[in-house]
Every structure is written in structure tokens, then in C-alpha cells.
C-alpha atoms as one frame of an Amber mdcrd trajectory, in Angstrom:
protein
   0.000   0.000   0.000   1.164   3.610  -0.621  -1.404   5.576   0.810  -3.520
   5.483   4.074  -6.001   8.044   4.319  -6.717   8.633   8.224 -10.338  10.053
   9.020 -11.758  10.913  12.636 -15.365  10.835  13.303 -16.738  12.661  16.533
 -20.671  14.165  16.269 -19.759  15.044  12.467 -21.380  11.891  11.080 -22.833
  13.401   8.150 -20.073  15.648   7.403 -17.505  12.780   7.213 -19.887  10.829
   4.857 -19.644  13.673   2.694 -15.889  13.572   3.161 -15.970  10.293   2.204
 -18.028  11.034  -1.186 -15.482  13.666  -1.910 -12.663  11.084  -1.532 -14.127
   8.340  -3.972 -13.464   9.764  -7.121  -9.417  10.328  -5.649  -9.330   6.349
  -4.690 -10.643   5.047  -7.681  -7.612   6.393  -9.331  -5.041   4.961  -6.646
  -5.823   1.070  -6.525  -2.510   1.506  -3.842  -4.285   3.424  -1.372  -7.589
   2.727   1.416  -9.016   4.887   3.860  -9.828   4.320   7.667 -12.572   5.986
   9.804 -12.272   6.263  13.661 -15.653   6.622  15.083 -14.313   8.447  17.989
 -17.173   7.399  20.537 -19.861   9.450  19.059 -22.509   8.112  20.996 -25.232
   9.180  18.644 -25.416   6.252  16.460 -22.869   7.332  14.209 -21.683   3.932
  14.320 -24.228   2.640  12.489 -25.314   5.203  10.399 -21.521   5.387   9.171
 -21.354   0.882   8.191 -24.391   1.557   6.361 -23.161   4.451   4.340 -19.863
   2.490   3.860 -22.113  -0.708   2.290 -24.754   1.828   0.918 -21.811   3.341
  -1.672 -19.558   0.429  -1.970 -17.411   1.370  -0.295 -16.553  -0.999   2.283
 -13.713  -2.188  -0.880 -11.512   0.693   0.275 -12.813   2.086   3.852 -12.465
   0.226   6.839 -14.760   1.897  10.012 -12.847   1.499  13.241 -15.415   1.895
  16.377 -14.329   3.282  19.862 -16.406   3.407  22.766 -14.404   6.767  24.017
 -13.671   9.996  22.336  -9.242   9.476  22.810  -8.671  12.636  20.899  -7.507
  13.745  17.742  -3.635  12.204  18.346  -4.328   9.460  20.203  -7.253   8.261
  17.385  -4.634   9.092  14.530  -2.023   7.207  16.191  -4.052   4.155  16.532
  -4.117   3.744  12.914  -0.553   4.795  12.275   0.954   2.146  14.718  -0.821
  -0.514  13.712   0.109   0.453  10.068   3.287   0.791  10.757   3.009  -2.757
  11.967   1.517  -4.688   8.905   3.786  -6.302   6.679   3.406  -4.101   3.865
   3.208  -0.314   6.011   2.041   2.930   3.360   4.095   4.988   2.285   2.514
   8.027   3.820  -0.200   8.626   5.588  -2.772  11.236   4.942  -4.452  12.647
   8.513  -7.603  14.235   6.880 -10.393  16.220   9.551 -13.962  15.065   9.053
 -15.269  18.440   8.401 -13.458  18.524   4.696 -14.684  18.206   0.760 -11.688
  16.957  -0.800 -11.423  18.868  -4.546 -10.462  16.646  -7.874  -6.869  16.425
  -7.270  -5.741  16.872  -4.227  -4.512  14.093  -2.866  -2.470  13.268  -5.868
  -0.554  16.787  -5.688   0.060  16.335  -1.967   1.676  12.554  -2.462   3.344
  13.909  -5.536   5.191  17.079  -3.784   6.414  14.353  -1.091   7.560  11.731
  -3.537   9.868  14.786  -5.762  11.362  15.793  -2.389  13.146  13.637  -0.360
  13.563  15.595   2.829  10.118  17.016   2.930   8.366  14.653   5.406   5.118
  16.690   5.502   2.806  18.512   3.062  -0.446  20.204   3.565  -3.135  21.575
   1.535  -4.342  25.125   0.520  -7.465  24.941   2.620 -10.639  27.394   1.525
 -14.150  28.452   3.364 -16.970  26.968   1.270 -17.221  30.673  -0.158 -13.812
  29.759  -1.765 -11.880  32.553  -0.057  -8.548  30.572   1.510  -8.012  30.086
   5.355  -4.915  30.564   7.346  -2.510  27.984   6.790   0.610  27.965   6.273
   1.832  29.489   9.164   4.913  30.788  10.716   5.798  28.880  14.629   4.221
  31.234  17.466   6.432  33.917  18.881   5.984  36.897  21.010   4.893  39.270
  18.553   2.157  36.766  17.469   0.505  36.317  20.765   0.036  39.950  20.791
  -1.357  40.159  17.572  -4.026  37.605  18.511  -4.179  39.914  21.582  -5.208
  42.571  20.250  -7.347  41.655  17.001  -6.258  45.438  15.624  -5.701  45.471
  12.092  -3.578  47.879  11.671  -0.996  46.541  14.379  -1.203  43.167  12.704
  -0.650  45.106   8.805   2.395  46.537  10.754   3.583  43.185  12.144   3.241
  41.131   9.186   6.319  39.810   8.954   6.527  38.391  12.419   3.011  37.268
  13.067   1.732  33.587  12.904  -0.383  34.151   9.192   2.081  34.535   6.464
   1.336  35.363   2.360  -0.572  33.072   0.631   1.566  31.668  -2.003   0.554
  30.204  -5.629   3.115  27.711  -6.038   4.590  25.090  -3.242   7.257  25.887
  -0.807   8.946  25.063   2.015   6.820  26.562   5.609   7.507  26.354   9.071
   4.005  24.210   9.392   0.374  23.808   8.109  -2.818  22.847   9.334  -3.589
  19.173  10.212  -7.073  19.108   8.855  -5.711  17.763   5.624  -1.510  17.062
   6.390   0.398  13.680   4.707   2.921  12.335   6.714   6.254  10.443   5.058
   6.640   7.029   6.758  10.087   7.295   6.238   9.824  10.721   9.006   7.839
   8.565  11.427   9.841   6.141  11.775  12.686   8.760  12.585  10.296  11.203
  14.549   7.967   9.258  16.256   4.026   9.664  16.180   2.112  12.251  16.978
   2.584  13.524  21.052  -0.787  12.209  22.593  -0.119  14.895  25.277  -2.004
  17.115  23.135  -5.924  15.921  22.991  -6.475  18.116  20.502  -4.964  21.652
  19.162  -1.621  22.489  18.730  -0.418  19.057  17.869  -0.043  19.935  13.930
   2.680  22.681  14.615   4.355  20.908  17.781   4.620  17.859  14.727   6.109
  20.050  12.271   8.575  21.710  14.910   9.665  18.555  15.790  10.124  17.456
  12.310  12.117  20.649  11.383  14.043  19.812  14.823  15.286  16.325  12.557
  15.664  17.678   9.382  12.719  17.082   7.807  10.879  20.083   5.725   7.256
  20.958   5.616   5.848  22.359   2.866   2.745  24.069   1.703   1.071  22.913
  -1.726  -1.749  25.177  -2.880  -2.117  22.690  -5.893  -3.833  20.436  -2.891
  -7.403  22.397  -2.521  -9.503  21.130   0.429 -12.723  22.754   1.721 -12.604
  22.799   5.096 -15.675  23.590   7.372 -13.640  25.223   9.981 -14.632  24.056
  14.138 -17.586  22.188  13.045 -16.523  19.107  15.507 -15.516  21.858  18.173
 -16.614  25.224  19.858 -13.668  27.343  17.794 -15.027  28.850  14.804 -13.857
  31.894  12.895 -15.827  35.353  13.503 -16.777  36.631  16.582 -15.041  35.421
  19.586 -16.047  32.226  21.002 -14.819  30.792  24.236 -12.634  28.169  23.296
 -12.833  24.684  25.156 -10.267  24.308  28.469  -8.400  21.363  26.550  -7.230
  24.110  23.228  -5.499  26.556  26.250  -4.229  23.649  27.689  -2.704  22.473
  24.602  -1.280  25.959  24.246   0.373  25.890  27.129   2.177  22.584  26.735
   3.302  23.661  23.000   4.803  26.673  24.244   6.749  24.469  27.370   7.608
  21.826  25.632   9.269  23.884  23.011  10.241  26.930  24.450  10.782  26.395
  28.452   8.419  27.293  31.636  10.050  31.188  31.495   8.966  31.168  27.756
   4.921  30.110  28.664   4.990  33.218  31.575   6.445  35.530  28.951   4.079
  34.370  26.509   0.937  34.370  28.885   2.212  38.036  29.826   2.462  39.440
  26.293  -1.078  37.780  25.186  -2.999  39.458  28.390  -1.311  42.535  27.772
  -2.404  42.587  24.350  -6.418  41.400  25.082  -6.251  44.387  27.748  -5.699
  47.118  24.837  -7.680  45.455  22.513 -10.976  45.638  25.161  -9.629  49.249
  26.048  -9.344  50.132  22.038 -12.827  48.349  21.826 -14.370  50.698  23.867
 -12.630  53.777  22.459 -13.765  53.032  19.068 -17.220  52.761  20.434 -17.298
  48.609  19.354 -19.091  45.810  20.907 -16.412  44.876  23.944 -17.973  41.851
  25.370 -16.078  39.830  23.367 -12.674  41.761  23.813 -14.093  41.163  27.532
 -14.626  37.753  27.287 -10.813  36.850  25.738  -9.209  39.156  27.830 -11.137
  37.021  31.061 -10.100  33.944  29.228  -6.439  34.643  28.795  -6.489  35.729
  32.508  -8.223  32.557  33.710  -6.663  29.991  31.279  -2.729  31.713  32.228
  -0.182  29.914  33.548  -0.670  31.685  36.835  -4.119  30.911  37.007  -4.253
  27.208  35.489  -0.879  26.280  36.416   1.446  24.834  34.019   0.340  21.542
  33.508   2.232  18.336  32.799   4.664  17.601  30.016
């Protein structure tokens, strides 16, 4: 087998069947690759719904449904197919970790396996990822720093125009190249970097664990890189409560997951510094909110959460 296409399923049953869909026409071209679904512990009979949909289509040829009674998180449930891969005596090449929430466009998958097979030392590429509108998302990204915790701080515009060249969101280019990392809603993985690397660190449940992978892939040599050519709608936080627009809360396990990137990486100092330079920031961005005669509940509501969710107030938690 070449290619292992890794899919999780938790309360986005009907979104991953249209994942699937999207997939079918990519498969049918590449006899050498199969798919796997994790139903992460759903409890909503998404179990069920997703065999039949899998014998419904056919497709029970080239996906195999994996059922868990527990929701283990987005590592942990990714790992559990990669070891066990890994294990078989004929282990893909790469491995494709693909988020439930996604339409995969004509294509894609073939440009991301085919910038990883011209380049030996790239172990990871990941796709140009667009809002159902078509307009394209975030990724690729620069690692955190300081400057880009206070740009998320302080959500002004013309501080992050200013800052450009140090924040987390960098240009949007046309062609592939080399990035520090991308998103893991749809990233392939060389076995080759695996085996070198390790899996994916199940301290994180969930968040955070794409661009703690790519760091540690840099950290051995191994070179991410971006391919636009890859084009992947991707229905941003429907499996979670982080969505783009307005300010949401997010969940206690993404600040947790923040916390352990930034001491695993950079040191405890590093996570005080950072927690420091991100409340600073929220404070002038409720104080510039108010000013400029905005709605401030929910500068407010950040600025509470990066107080609450700090390393003085949450502790640092374990590595």
C-alpha cells in the first residue's frame, strides 16, 4: 500500500460521509491506497449510520470503520491507525491525517503525495485549505512567537498590517514551498519521518499538535511544505466550539494544549512571557474596543479567558 487516508469521526457523522463522497473519485484512481474511519465514541449512532453508508456506496472495498467506545482525541485516534500500520507487513508509504469536516477537490490528494515523492527531505505537506465561499483560510503558518501572541491579543488590524512579517499568518503563495508548518485538517505524513520522529505527542488531545509535529520534524531535518495545488474545503470548528468570527470561548483542553506547545518547546520562562504578552495585548484590545465605540464583550470575554486559562491561574500543567 502507498497511501492510508486517516479520518476521525466525533458528532460530524454526516459531514464525514460527505468527506468520504469527496474522496471516492481520488481512490478510484489509486488502486494503492484505502481509507480508515475512527468513530471516535460518538454516541449518537454514528456507528451505524456510518457501516451503512460504507455498504450503501460500496465502499466498504476501500474504507475500513474502526469503532471506539471513548472519544481518545484527535492524536491518540490518529495514532491508533498509524501504529498498527506501521506494523503490517506491507506499512504505506505516507499517511494522509484528513479532519472530518473537509470536501476533498479533484486532485488533491495526488498533488500532496506527488510534492512528497519529488522531495526527499520534505516529510510533511499540507493543503491550501478554503471556506466553502472559496476565499482561503490561514494555513501555512509561521511557529508562534511573542509578537504573534500579541497580535491575537489585540485583534487590531492595523498593528497586525504593521507586524506582518513576524506574526503567525504569512502570504498566501501560488506555487509550493517550504513553511515552518500547516494545518492538520488535511496534512500527509512520510513514513520514512515517522519512523525517525515518532508519532504524533498524545499529550495534546487536541490543538496544537499539527505545529508541535512540524517543529519537531524541522528539529530532525525534515521540511514541511505548503502545496496550494492540494485544494480542500474545510468547514472550519464544526466538531468543536472554535469557529472563525466573533469570539467564542474556546474549550479548556485548546489553552491547555497551548500551554504545553509553548513548554515543551520553548521552556516554563517562555509560557509566563508568553501568557504576559497575550494578556497585555487582550487588555488594549478591550480598552481600544471601547474607544472606538465597538461591541467589547467579546474583547471582555478573551481578555477574562487569557487571565483565567494563564499559567498563573491554570498552572502549568504536565509535560
Amino acid at each position: 500500500m502507498k497511501l492510508l487516508v486517516i479520518i476521525l469521526n466525533y458528532k460530524t457523522t454526516q459531514l464525514t460521509i460527505d468527506c468520504l463522497r469527496s474522496l471516492e473519485a481520488e481512490i478510484a484512481t489509486r488502486p494503492d491506497a484505502a481509507v480508515v474511519v475512527v468513530e471516535n465514541g460518538s454516541e449518537d449512532g454514528a456507528e451505524q449510520r456510518l457501516r451503512e453508508a460504507i455498504i450503501d456506496r460500496g465502499w466498504n472495498s476501500w474504507v475500513e470503520l474502526i469503532p471506539l467506545d471513548r472519544n481518545i482525541g484527535f492524536t491518540a485516534g490518529n495514532n491508533l491507525v498509524i501504529r498498527r500500520a506501521l506494523e503490517a507487513s506491507d506499512p504505506p508509504e505516507y499517511f494522509l491525517l484528513l479532519n472530518s469536516d473537509t470536501v476533498v477537490l479533484p486532485g488533491a490528494v495526488d498533488a500532496l503525495v506527488r510534492s512528497l515523492a519529488e522531495r526527499p527531505r520534505a516529510g510533511i505537506a499540507g493543503s491550501r485549505l478554503e471556506y466553502p465561499t472559496g476565499s482561503v483560510q490561514g494555513s501555512p503558518f509561521r511557529f508562534h512567537g511573542i509578537v504573534s501572541e500579541l497580535d491575537r491579543g489585540l485583534a487590531i488590524g492595523i498593528f497586525s498590517k504593521v507586524a506582518a512579517g513576524w506574526t503567525m499568518y504569512r502570504p498566501k503563495p501560488s506555487s509550493a514551498i517550504p513553511v515552518d508548518w500547516v494545518a492538520g485538517a488535511s496534512m500527509l505524513i512520510r513514513r520514512e519521518m515517522v519512523a525517525s520522529i515518532g508519532l504524533l505527542d498524545e499529550g495534546f488531545f487536541a490543538y496544537f499538535e499539527d505545529m508541535d509535529y512540524c517543529r519537531t520534524a524541522a528539529r530532525h531535518g525534515w521540511q514541511t511544505w505548503y502545496v496550494p495545488e492540494s485544494r480542500v474545503i474545510h468547514i472550519e470548528g464544526a466538531s468543536s466550539q472554535i469557529r472563525p468570527g466573533p469570539y467564542l470561548s474556546p474549550p479548556a483542553y485548546w489553552f491547555a494544549a497551548r500551554r504545553r506547545y509553548f513548554r515543551k518547546n520553548y521552556g516554563a520562562v517562555h509560557v509566563m512571557l508568553v501568557d504576559v504578552i497575550f494578556i497585555f495585548g487582550c487588555s488594549l484590545g478591550y480598552i481600544y474596543s471601547i474607544l472606538r465605540r465597538r461591541q467589547a464583550v467579546p474583547s471582555l470575554d478573551k481578555l477574562k479567558d487569557a487571565v483565567r486559562q494563564s499559567v498563573f491561574a491554570a498552572g502549568l500543567g504536565r509535560l
